[in-house]
Structure formats: structure tokens, C-alpha cells
C-alpha positions, -999 to 999 in steps of 0.1 A, spaced: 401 178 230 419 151 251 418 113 238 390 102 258 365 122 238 377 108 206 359 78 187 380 49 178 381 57 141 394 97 157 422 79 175 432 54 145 431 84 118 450 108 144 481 80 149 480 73 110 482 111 106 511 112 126 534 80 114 528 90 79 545 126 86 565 110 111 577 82 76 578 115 57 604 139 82 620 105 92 631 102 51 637 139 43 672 142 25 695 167 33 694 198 6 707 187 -28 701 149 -22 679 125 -38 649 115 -20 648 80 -8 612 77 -11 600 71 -51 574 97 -67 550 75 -62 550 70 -29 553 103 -18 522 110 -37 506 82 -21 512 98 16 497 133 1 465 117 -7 463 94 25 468 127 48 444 145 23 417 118 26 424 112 67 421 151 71 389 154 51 374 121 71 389 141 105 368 172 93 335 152 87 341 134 120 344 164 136 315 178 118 289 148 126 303 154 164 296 189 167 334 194 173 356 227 164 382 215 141 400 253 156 412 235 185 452 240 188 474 231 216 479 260 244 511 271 265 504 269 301 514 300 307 498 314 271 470 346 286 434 335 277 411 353 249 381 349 271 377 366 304 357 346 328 335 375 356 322 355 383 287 372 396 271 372 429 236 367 422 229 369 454 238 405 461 230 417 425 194 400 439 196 431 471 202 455 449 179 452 428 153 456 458 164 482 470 165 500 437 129 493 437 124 506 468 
């Protein structure tokens, strides 16, 4: 899904999605340190992503959108396989099949 699909309220819940995780890796303490961040604030975040992610899902829902979508290598092979026909000359063979 690129940006231009999204509704305003997609694009403001996507970029408060990613500063709050951006706040949360940003303050991540090295092992065996205290956290800078107090209890309560951390729980805060959990509940803010919890609530954007269940308004993203309902969003998506109302929109008709996959909420499966995930980013794709270039270079990463397809699951579907796209057969071009020839109407056309499945159209001549049919006639003279019944021929």
C-alpha cells in the first residue's frame, strides 16, 4: 500500500506508531541497566500502540484493505504467476475444433 492510498487518520496513526517505537528503541538500556523510562510510561506506550493497531485494523477493515501486506525485496521471486493469454488465437482454435 503506498502513502497516497492512505486516509489522513492512516498516515497520523502510522507516524505515531513509528515515533513511539522509535522513543522506545531510542531509550533501551544496555543489558543489566536500569531503564530510563518509569513503569508507567512504558505501560503507557503498550497501550497507545495496542489502541493505534486495533484503530489501523478497523481502518483497514472499513477500507476493504489486507492488513497481510509486508514490504517485498526487489529481487524476492513472486507467489503468484501471472500467464498472459492470446484470446485471439485460443478464439481460431476453438473454430477449428468445431470444425
Amino acid at each position: 500500500m503506498t502513502e497516497p492510498e492512505l486516509t489522513k487518520e492512516e498516515r497520523i496513526l502510522r507516524l505515531m506508531k513509528r515515533v513511539l517505537t522509535d522513543v522506545a528503541k531510542d531509550t533501551a538500556p544496555q543489558p543489566g541497566l536500569r531503564h530510563p523510562l518509569s513503569k508507567n510510561t512504558i505501560q503507557g506506550i503498550r497501550e497507545c500502540l495496542g489502541l493505534i493497531s486495533a484503530r489501523e485494523q478497523e481502518l483497514a477493515k472499513e477500507h476493504g484493505r489486507s492488513m497481510n501486506d509486508r514490504p517485498r525485496f526487489i529481487d524476492e521471486p513472486k507467489s503468484e504467476v501471472v500467464v498472459p493469454l492470446n484470446l485471439d488465437s485460443m478464439k481460431q482454435k476453438l473454430k477449428q475444433d468445431d470444425e
